[in-house]
N, C-alpha and C positions, 0 to 999 in steps of 0.2 A: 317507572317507580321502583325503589330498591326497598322491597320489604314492606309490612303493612302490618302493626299489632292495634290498630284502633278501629274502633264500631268504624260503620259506613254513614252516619252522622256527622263523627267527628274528620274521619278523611273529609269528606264532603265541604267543613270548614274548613282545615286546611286547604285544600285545593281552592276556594274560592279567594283566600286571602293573596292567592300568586296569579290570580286570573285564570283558573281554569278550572273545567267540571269533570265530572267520572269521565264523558265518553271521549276526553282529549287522554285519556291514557290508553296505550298500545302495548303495552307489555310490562308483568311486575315480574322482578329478578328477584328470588328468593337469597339471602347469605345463607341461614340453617333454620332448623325447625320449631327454634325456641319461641314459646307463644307471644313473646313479645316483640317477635319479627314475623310472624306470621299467624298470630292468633285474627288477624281483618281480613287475610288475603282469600279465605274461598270465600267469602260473604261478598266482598269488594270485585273479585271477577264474575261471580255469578251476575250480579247487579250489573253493571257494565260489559259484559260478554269480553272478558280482557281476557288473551292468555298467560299463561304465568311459567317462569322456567327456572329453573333449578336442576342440581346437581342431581346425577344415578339416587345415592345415598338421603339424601335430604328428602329427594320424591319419593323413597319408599319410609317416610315418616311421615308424608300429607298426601294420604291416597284420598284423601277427598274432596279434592282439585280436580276440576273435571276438565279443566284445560290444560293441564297440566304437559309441561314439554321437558326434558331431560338434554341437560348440555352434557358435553364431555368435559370434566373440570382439567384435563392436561389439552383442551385445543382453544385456540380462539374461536370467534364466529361473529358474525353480521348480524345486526340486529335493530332498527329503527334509523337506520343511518351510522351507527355505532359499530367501530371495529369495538367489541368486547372480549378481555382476556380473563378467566376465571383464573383468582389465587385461594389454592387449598391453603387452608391457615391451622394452626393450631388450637383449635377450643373444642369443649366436651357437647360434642353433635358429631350426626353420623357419618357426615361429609361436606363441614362447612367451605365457603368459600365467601373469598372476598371479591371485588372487581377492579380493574382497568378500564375507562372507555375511550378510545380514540375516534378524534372527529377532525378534520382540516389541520392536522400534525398539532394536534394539541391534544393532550397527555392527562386525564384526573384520575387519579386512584381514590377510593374510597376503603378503609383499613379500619374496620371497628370490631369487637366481639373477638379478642386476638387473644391467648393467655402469655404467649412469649413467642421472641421476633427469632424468625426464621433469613437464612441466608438468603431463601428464596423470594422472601419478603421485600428485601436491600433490594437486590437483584431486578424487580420489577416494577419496586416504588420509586428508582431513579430517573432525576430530572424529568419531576414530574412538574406541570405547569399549576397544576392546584390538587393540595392533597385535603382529604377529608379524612382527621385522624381520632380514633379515641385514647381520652386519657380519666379512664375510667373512675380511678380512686387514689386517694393519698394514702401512702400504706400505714403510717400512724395514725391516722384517722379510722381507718378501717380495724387497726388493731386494738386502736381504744374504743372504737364504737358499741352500738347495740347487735349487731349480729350474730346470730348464734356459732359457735366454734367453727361448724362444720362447713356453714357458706363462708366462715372468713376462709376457710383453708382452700376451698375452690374457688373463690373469686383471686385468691391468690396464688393459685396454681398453676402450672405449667400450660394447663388446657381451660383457664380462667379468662383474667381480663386486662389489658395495659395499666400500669399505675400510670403518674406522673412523670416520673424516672424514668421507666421503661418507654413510655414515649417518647423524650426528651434522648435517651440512648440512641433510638431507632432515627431519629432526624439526625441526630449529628454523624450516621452512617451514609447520609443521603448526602447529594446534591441539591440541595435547596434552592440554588442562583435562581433558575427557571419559575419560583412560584410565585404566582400570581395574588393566589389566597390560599390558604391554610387555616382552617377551620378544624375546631377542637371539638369533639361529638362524643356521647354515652357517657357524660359527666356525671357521677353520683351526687344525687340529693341529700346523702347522708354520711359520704365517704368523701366529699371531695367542696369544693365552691371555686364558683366560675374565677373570682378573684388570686386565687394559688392557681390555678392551670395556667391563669395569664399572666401572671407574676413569675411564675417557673420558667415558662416555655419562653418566653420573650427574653426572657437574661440567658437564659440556655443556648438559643440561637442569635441573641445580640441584636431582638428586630424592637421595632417601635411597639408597644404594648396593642395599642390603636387598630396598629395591622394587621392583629389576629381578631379573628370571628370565634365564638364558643356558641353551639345551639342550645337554646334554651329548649326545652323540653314540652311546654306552654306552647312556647309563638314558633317554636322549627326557627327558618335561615330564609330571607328573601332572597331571590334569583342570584346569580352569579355569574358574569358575562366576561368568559375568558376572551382575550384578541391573540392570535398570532403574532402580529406585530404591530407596530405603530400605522404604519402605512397602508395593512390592512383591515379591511371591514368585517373578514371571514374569525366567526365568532362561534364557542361553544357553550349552549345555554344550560347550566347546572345552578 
């Protein structure tokens, strides 16, 4: 599990709606310590005895994790079967990261909570078989919106959030051939609708609209079963 801002109720129905319960999870990966990625996670490991890992930085902003484990965000590591690679990203937290997971040479990056794309970003989001990306807000929407000055200026700041564009920037840096699915994630309810990120992004990259997945915020994303290749059965389950 990558992150966790909902009561233990609500996880509870999520996880039932994908077939699984609390104690099928082994491990929650923290990004950073914003409550809305981590305001479930000591409630949700204590209940289930899960441990929970996170960066140096980010651990010393939830010391109230009692399972708490500390990765190094410049190494890889092992983790449930998962080669995991931690990406330091750029947003306003003490040492966020983003992830990599590798499993039977299949490749998913997951890139959300980002304020502006890093080389290192390119770099490690390449030919990737499925990337999990945000595309947070429409910057005219966000500037005409209800928000007050000061979260527009941080939601739109360097250590903020991806717009549209800026997502849309960051893919056409990529190698796309390889992807399998690309799903569009942390879509604003009030800065953004699912119908512009899929209108954008889909003429941007030139794919079938169809193609792309946007998580609804409600219902989450059902399973996602990468193949290696045609003739293989070896599969990565996201």
């Amino acid at each position: 599990m990558v992150d966790n801002g909902f009561s233990i109720k609500e996880t509870d129905k999520r996880l039932e709606r994908l077939g699984l319960v609390g104690n099928d999870i082994t491990a929650i990966l923290v990004t950073h310590e914003h409550n809305d990625h981590v305001g479930g996670v000591a409630r949700y490991a204590r209940r289930y005895d899960i441990p929970v890992w996170a960066s140096h930085g980010t651990g010393a902003m939830i010391k109230e994790i009692k399972s708490l484990q500390c990765f190094n965000s410049h190494k890889t590591f092992n983790l449930g079967g998962f080669l995991i690679e931690p990406v330091l990203v750029p947003h306003d937290a003490r040492e966020p990261t983003q992830f990599i997971f590798k499993a039977n040479d299949l490749k998913f990056g997951v890139m959300t909570d980002v304020g502006s794309i890093t080389q290192h970003m390119v770099d490690v989001l390449m030919d990737c078989d499925a990337l999990l990306l945000e595309c947070n807000y429409d910057r005219e929407m966000l500037l005409n919106g209800v928000y007050p000055e000061s979260l527009k200026r941080r939601v739109m700041g360097d250590w903020g959030h991806l717009d549209n564009r800026q997502a849309i920037e960051l893919l056409e840096r990529l190698n796309v051939d390889n992807l399998q699915y690309l799903v569009l994630a942390h879509v604003s309810e009030k800065n953004n609708s699912h119908d512009l990120v899929l209108d954008s992004v889909s003429r941007a990259i030139q794919c079938d609209r169809a193609w792309l997945d946007v998580i609804d915020q409600e219902q989450g994303l059902a399973w996602r079963n990468l193949t290696t290749n045609i003739k293989s059965n070896e599969t990565l389950h996201a």
